[in-house]
C-alpha positions in Angstrom: -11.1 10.9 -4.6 -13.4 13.3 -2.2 -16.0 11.0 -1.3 -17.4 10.8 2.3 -18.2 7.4 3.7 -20.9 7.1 5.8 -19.5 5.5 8.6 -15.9 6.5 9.5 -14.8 9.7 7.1 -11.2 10.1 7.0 -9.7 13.5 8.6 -7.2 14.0 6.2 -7.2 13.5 1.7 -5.7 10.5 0.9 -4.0 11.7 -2.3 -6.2 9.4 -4.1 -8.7 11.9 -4.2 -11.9 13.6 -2.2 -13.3 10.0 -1.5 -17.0 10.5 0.0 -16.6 10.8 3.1 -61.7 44.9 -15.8 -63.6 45.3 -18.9 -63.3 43.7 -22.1 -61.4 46.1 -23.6 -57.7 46.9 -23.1 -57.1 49.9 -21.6 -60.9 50.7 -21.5 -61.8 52.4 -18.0 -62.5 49.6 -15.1 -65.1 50.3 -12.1 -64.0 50.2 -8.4 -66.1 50.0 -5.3 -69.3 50.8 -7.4 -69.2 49.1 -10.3 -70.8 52.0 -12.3 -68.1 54.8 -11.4 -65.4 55.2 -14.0 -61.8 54.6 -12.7 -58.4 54.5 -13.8 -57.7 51.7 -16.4 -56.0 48.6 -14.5 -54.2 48.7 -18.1 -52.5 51.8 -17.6 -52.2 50.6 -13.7 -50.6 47.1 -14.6 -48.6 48.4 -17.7 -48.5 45.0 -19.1 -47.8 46.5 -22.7 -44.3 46.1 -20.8 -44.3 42.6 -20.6 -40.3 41.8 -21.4 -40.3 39.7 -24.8 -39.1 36.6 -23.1 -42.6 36.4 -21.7 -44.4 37.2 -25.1 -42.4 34.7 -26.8 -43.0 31.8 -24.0 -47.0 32.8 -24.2 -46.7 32.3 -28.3 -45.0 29.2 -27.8 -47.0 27.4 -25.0 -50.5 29.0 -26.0 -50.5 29.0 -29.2 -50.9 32.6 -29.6 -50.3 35.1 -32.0 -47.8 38.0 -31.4 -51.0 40.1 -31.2 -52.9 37.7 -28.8 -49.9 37.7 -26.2 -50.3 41.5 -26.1 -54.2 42.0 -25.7 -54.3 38.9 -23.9 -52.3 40.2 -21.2 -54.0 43.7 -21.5 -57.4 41.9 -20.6 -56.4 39.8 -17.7 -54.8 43.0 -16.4 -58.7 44.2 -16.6 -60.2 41.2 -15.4 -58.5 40.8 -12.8 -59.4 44.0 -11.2 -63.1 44.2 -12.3 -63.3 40.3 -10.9 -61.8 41.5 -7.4 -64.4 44.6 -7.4 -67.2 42.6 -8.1 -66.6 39.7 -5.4 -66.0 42.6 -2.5 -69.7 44.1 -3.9 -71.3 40.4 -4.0 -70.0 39.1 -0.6 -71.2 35.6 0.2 -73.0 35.1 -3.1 -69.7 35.4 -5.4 -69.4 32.1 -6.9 -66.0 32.8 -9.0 -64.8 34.0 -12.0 -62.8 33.1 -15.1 -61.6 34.4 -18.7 -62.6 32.5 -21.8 -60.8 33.0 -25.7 -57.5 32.9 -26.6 -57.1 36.6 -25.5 -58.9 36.3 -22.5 -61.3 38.9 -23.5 -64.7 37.4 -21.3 -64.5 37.7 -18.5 -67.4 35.8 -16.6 -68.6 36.4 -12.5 -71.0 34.0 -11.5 -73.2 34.6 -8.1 -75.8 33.1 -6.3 -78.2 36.4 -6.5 -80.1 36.8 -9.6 -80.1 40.1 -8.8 -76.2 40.9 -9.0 -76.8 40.3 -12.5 -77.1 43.6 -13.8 -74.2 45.1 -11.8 -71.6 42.4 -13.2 -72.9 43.2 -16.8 -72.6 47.2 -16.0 -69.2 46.3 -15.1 -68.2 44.8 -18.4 -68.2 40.8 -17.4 -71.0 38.1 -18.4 -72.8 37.0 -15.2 -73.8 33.4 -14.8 -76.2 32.7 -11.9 -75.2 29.4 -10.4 -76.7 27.9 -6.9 -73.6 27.4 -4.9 -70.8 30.1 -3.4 -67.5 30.0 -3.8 -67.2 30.0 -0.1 -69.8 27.0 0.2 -67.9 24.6 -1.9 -64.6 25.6 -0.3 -66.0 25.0 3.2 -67.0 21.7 1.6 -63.7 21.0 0.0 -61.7 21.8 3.4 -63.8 18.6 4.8 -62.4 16.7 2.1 -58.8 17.8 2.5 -58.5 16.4 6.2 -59.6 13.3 4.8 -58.1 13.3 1.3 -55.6 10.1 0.9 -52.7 9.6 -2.3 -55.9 8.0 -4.2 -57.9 11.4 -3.9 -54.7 13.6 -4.8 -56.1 16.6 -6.5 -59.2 18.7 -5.5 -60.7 21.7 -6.4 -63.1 23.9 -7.1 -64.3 23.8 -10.7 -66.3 28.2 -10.9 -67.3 26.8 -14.4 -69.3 23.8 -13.6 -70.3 25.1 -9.7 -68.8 21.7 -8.3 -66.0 20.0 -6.5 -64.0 18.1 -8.8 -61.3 15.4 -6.9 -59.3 13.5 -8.8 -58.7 9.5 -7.9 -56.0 7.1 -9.0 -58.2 4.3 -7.9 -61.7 3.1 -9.3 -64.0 4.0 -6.0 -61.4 6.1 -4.2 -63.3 9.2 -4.5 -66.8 7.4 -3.5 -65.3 6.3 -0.4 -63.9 9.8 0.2 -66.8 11.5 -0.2 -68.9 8.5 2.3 -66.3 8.9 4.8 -66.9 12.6 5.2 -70.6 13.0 4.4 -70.1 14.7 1.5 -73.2 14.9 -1.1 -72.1 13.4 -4.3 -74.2 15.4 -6.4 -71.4 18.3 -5.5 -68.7 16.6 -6.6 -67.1 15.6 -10.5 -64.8 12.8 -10.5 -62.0 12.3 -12.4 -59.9 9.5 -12.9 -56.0 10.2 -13.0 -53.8 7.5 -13.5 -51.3 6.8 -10.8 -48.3 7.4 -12.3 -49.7 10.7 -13.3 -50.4 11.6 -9.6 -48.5 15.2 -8.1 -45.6 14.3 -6.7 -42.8 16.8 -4.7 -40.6 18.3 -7.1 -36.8 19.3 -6.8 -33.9 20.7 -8.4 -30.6 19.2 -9.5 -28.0 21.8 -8.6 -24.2 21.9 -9.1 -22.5 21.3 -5.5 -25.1 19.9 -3.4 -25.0 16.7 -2.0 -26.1 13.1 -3.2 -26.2 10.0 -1.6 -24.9 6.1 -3.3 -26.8 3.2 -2.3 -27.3 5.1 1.2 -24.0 4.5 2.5 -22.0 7.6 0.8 -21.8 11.4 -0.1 -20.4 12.9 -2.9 -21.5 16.0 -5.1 -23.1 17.1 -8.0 -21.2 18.2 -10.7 -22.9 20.0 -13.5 -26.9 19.3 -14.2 -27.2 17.8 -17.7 -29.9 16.3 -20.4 -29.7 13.3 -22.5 -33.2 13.1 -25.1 -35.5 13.6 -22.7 -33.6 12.5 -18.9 -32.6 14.7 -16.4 -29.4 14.3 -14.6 -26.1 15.4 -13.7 -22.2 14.6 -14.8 -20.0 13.9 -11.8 -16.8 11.8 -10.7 -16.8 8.1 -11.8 -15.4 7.1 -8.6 -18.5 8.2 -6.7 -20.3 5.2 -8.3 -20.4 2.2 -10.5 -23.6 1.7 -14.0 -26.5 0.7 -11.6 -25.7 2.5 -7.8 -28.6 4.2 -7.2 -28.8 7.7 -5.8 -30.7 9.8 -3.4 -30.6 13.5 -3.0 -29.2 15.9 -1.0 -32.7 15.5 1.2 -32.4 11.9 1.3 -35.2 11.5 -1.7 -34.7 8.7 -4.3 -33.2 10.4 -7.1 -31.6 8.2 -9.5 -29.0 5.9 -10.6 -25.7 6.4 -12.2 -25.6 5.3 -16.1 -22.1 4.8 -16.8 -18.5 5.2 -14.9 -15.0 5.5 -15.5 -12.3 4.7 -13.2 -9.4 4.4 -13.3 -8.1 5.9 -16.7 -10.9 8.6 -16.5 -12.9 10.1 -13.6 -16.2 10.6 -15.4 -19.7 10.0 -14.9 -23.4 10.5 -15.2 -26.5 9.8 -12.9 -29.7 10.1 -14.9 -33.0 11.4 -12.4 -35.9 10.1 -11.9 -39.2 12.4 -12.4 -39.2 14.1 -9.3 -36.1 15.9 -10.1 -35.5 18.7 -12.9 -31.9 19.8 -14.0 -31.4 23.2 -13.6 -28.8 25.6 -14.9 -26.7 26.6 -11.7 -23.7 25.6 -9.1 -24.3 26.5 -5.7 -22.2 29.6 -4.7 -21.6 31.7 -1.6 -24.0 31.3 1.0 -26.3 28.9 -1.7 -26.7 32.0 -4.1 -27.2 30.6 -7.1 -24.6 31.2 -9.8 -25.8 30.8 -13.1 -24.2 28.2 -16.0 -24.2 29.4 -19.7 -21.4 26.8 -21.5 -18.0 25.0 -20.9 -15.3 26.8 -22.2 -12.5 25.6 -20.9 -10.6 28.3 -19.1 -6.5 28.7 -20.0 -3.6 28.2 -17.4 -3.7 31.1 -15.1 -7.5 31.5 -15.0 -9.7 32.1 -11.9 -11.7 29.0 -11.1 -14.0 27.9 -7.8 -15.1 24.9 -6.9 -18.5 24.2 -5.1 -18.8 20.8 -2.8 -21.1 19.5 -0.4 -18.2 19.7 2.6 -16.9 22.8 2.1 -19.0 24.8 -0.2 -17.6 27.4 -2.1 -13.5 28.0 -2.9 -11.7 29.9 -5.2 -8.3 29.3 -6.5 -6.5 29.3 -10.1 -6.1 27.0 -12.9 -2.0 25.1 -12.5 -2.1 23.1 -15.7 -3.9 21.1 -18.0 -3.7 17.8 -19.1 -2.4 16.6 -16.0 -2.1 12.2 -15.2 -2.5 11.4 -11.8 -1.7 7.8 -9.8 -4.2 7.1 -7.2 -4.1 3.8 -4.8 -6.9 2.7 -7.4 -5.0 3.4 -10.5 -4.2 5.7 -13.2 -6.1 8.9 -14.6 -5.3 11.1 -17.4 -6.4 14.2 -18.8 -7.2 16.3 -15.6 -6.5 19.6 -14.1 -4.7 20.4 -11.7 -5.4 23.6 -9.4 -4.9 25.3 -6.5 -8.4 25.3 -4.9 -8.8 23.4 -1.8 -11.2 20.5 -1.1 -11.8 17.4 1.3 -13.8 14.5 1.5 -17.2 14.7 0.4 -16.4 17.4 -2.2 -16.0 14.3 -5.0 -17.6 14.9 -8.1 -18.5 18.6 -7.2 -18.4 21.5 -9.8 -15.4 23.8 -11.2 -16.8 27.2 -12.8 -14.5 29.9 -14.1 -16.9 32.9 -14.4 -20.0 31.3 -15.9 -18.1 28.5 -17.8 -18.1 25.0 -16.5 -15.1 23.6 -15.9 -14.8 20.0 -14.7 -15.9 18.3 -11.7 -13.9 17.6 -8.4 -11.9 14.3 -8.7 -9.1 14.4 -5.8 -6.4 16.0 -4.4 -4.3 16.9 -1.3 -4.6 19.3 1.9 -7.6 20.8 3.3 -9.4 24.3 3.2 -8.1 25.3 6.6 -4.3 24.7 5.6 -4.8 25.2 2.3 -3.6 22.4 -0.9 -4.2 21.2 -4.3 -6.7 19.4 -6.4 -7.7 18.0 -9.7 -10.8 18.3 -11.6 -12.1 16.1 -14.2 -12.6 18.5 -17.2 -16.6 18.3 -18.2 -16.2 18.5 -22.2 -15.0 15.2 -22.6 -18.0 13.7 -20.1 -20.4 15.4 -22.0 -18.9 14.2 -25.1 -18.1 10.7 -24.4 -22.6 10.1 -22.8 -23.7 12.4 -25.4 -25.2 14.8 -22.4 -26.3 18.2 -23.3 -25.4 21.1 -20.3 -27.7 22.4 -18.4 -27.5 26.3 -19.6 -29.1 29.9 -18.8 -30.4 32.0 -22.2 -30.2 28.7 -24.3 -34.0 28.8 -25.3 -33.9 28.5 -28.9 -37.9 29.9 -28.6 -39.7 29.1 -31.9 -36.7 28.3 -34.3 -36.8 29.7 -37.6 -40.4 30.4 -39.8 -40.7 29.1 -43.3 -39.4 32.2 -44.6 -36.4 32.3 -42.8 -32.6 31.6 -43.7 -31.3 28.0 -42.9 -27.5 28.5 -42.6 -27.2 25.0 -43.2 -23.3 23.6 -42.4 -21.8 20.8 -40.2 -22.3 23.2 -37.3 -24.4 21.8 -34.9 -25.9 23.0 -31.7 -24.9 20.3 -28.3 -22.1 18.7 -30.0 -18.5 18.9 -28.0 -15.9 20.9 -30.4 -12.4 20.5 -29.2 -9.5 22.9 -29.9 -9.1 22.5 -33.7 -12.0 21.0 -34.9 -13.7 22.9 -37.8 -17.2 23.4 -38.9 -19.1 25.0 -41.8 -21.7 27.3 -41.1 -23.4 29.6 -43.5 -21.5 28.5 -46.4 -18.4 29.1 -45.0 -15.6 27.5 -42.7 -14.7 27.4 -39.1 -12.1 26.2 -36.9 -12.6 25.9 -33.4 -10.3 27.8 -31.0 -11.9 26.6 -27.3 -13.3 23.1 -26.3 -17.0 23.8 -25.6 -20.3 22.4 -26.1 -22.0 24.0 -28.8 -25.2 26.0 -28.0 -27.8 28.2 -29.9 -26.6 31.6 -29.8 -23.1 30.5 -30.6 -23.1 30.0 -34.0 -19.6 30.4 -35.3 -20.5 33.5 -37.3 -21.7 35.3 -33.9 -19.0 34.2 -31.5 -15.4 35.1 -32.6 -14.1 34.0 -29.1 -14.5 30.4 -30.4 -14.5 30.5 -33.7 -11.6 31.7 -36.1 -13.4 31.9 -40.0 -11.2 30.1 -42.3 
């Protein structure tokens, strides 16, 4: 195993393995400077009519939208934006903010301080909306708060719609004693109660080869990030960790806890994350770039395959054989590969990628990467079939799914299930036999993807 202990890391592999060491009208012409003087259209500017259709589709699906309201929708915030930044240069200190209303965005309102700026925000295509505080009043207001703010006053803004502070408190009373503490008039401020579990909290990524803790004493790696329902975690070596160690990240953050383990026999496991931690689609490559994970085709003999690991980062080397059984110290495993990239402690559970195609994840092996030697990975097919964990994929959005009026292709094909070598399907009312271990995926439908499916 490749696993670095905390305390005294071994120099060389044991051959058990890498143990730890505008306007309102699109395209209509916007002012600039004066308000009344025609200019270019922040439409034609902007071009959003070029918005790619991943964007139009995620805008339908999150907002509700129709395919017509994603267009003119961004068309008038393309405007708005631009009439909204002209009107707050012209209005100075009595600009009290600005928003767009409708499922299209197609009001825009400017509210000021001035009765008299009225006029020119209507001659510019908005609504105006007199209010009797500025924008920069109630941030001045708000920056007092923020010095003061505690985890029971987590959130605070200004609201342009309502003309106040809102801060949000986890605690009956926090926000009072927020606002006494800094002298701030409560007839400013909206209070809103958020419950504590609800409160922000820092966010991070899950990412194939970066490092994670057990029980605060070891480091291993992250294999491959995966799903099961609606948890976030990641498949790595069993040997990392025993049902129950708990895990923090590569920054020393609480992360999670490992779900099941296998070893001996196997070298397979999974760590499901708490909520602070999202599973992303990607290994860590050369220099941390980023390379992206679309499914887990198991590569032949022969094939190219690198490894990523928390010790040694990224190594390349080739695929030896499959189905390889290995004796450790600890026992017996089955089923691996063996290959010719190099790894050492620390490296243990770390991810093996042949192109985009994940592979396996680091169990053990031999050498180092300044001499050179050979190690094993566990392959990832089997882990994600034996947890029922879905991987962790680029360009596997299945967006809306199909309308009423669309085919169903019906079948035993089914997208996230494991097929082996062999296995068959149906699909679209006719038969399928599987010619390369993967996990299924939308977009792969056997009639699409000849590569892994041979119709019968």
């Amino acid at each position: 195993m490749l696993k670095r202990h905390a305390r005294a890391a071994c120099t060389a592999l044991a051959a058990a393995g890498l143990l730890l060491a505008g306007t309102t009208a699109a395209g209509a012409a916007t002012p600039t400077g004066d308000p009344a003087a025609p200019q270019k259209s922040a439409t034609a500017t902007l071009r959003p009519g070029d918005a790619p259709a991943e964007l139009l589709t995620a805008l339908r699906r999150d907002l509700g939208l129709t395919p017509a309201q994603a267009r003119d929708r961004l068309a008038h915030e393309a405007e708005a934006g631009a009439t909204a930044a002209r009107l707050r240069a012209r209005l100075g200190a009595a600009f009290a903010g600005a928003w767009v209303d409708g499922a299209d965005s197609a009001t825009l309102t400017v509210a000021t301080t001035r009765a008299a700026d009225a006029a020119a925000i209507r001659a510019a295509g908005a609504e105006a909306k007199v209010v009797s505080r500025s924008l920069a009043g109630l941030d001045a207001v708000k920056a007092g708060l923020d010095r003061a703010a505690t985890a029971e006053t987590p959130v605070r803004y200004v609201d342009p719609r309502t003309n106040t502070l809102v801060v949000e408190e986890t605690r009956p009373g926090a926000a009072a004693g927020l606002l006494a503490a800094t002298g701030t008039d409560p007839a400013l401020v909206t209070v809103v109660r958020t419950a504590a579990e609800q409160a922000p909290r820092p966010l991070y990524d899950l990412r194939g080869g970066d490092a994670y803790y057990m029980n605060g004493q070891g480091r291993c790696s992250v294999g491959f990030p995966v799903t099961k329902g609606t948890a976030q975690g990641f498949a790595t070596a069993g040997h990392c960790g025993r049902a129950g160690t708990t895990t923090s990240g590569f920054n020393q953050v609480a992360q999670g806890s490992f779900q099941a383990s296998v070893f001996p026999g196997n070298d397979m496991a999974w760590v499901a994350a708490n909520t602070s931690w999202t599973a992303t689609p990607y290994v860590k490559g050369s220099g941390g770039a980023n390379v992206q994970v679309t499914g887990s085709v198991l590569q032949p003999v022969g094939s190219s395959v690198c490894r990523s690991g928390s010790t040694t980062g990224w190594h390349c080397g080739t695929v030896q054989q499959h189905n390889t059984s290995v004796t450790y110290p600890e026992g017996t495993i089955s089923g691996v590969t063996r290959t010719t990239v190099c790894a050492e402690p620390g490296d243990s559970g770390g991810s093996y990628i042949s192109g985009s195609q994940a592979q396996g994840v680091t169990s053990g092996g031999s050498g180092d990467c300044t001499s050179g030697g050979t190690t094993f990975f566990q392959p990832l097919n089997p882990i994600l079939s034996a947890y029922g964990l879905t991987l962790k994929v680029t360009g596997s959005d299945p967006g809306p799914g199909p309308g009423p009026e669309d085919p169903q292709p019906g079948g035993t094909w089914k997208a996230g299930t494991v097929y082996a070598a062999g296995d068959t399907v149906t699909y679209g009312g006719a038969a399928y036999r599987c010619l390369q271990g993967h996990q299924a995926q939308t977009g792969w439908e056997p009639s699409v993807v000849p590569a892994l499916w041979q119709k019968l």
